[in-house]
N, C-alpha and C positions, 0 to 999 in steps of 0.2 A: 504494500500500500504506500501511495505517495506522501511523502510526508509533509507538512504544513508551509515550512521553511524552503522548501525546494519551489514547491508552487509559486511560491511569490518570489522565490528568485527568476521561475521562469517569465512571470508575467512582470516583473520589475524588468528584466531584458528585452520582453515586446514592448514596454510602455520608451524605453529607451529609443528601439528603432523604431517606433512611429513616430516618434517626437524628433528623432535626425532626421528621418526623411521627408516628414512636413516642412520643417525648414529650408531643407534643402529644394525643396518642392518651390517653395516660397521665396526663395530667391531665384531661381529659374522662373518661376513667372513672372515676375519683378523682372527680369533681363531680356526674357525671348515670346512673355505673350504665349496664352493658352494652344493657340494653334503652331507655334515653332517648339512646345516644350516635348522634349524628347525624356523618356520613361528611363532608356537606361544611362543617360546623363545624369536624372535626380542620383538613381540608386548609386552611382561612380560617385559623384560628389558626396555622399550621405557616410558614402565606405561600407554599401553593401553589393549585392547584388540585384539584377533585376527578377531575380526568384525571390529574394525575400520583400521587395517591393510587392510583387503581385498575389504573397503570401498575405497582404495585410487591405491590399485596394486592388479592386477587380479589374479597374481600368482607368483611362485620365480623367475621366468626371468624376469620377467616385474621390481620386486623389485631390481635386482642384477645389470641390468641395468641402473636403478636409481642412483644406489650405484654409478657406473663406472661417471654415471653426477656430481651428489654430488660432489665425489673428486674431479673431475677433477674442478669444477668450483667453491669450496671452496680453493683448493691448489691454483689456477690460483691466487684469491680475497688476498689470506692470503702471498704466494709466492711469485707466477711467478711475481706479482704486484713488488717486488722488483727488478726487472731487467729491469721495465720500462726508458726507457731513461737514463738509468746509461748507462757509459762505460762499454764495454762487459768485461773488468775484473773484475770491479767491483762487476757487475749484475752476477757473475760467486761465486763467494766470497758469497755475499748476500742471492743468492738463496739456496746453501750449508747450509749457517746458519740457513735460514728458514724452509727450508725441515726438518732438525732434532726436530724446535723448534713445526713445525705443528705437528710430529709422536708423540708426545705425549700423543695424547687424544686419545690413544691406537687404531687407526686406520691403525697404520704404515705397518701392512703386508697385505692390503687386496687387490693391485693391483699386488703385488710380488706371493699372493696364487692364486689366479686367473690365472694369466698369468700361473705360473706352473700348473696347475687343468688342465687348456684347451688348454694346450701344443701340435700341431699336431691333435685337433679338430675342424673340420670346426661348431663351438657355436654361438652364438650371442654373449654373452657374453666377450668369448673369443677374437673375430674380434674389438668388442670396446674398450678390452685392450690394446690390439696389437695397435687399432690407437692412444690411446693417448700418450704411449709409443714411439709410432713411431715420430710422432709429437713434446713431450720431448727430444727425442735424437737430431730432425734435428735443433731445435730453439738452443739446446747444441750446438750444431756442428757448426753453424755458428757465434754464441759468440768466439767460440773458434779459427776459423778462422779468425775474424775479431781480437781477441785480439793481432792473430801472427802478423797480417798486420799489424798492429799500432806499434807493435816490444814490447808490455806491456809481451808478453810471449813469451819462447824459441822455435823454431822447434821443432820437435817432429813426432810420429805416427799419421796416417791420420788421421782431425780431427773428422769422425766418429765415430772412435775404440777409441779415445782421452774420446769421450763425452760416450761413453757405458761404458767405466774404469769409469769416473766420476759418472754417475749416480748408477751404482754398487755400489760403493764407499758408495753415499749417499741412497742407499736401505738396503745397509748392517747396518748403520749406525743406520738409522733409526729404526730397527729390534732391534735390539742388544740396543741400548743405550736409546728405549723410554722412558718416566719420569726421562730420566737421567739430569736434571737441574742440574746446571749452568752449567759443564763440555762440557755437545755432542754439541753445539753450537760450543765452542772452539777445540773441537775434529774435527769436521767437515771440518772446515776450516783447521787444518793439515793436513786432508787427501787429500782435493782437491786439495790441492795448490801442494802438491806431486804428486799425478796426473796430473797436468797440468805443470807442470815441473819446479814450483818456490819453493825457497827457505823456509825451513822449520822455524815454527814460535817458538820464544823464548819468555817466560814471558808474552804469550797473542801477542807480536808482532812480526812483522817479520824480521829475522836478513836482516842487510845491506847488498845490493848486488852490481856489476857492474851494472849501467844501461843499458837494452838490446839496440842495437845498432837500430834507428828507419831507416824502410824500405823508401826509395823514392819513393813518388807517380807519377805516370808518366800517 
């Protein structure tokens, strides 16, 4: 009989190689786009074979799909985590910082290529990105709303079109600036805070401003 410790050493060893080969998956499509991603590339770069690729995903949608979980619920752990129960300006500021500091591990355009790939394609693929993107903007949108209500940020354009500027902002960002340590963290946070319509930072901090006038709750 198997014994307890074995078991989870073997499933601590698949949790390992689907976790190398998602990444590695995820920077390949970050690099060459759903339709140039080649299967036994992932598994060469991952440092397995393409039998234990196809031991774990049946085939490239199943894998790209994965890919769209992966992010989503590494960026959430690594991220979104930052805007937990902070004030929505803060958690606005934070998450900015973070997003640049996750794009690093050269994964940063692979929800940006995708979404463009399956643009006007009814894909699986496609509809996954669209929702988590979708999802990103509305949890945006409502930081952003809620920051005006508190009076922490100025009026502005609806906060939808607010939180799509922003997330651009920070796709762009991330694109352009990955492994750019120390700097795109502190870039980052220029950009949105210009976006969200606060004052621009000087020497790492942000210049002194009027404090915005607080809304009456009623």
């Amino acid at each position: 009989m198997e014994s307890i410790p074995s078991r989870r050493t073997q499933a601590d060893r698949r949790a390992r190689t689907r976790n190398a080969l998602l990444e590695a998956a995820a920077r390949g499509l970050s690099r060459y786009g759903y339709n140039n991603l080649r299967l036994e590339r992932v598994a060469a770069d991952a440092g397995y074979t393409r039998g234990a690729l196809y031991h774990l995903f049946a085939n490239k949608e199943e894998l790209a799909l994965a890919v769209v979980e992966w992010v989503e619920r590494t960026w959430g752990e690594e991220v979104g985590s930052l805007g937990d129960g902070a004030d929505p300006l803060d958690a606005l500021i934070a998450i900015a910082r973070g997003h640049v500091a996750y794009c690093r591990r050269d994964v940063a355009r692979v929800m940006m290529t995708l979404h463009i790939e399956f643009a006007g394609q009814d894909h699986p693929v496609g509809r996954a990105v669209t929702e988590v993107g979708d999802s990103f903007a509305a949890d945006t949108a409502k930081r952003i709303e809620a920051a005006r209500a508190a009076g922490a940020l100025p009026p502005g354009p609806p906060p939808r079109e607010t939180a799509l500027a922003y997330l651009g902002a920070l796709h762009g960002l991330g694109i352009h600036l990955a492994c750019g340590a120390p700097h795109d963290v502190e870039l980052a946070e220029r950009a949105v805070r210009g976006v969200l319509g606060l004052p621009p930072v000087a020497g790492g901090e942000a210049e002194p401003a009027e404090p915005l006038p607080r809304k009456e709750v009623r």
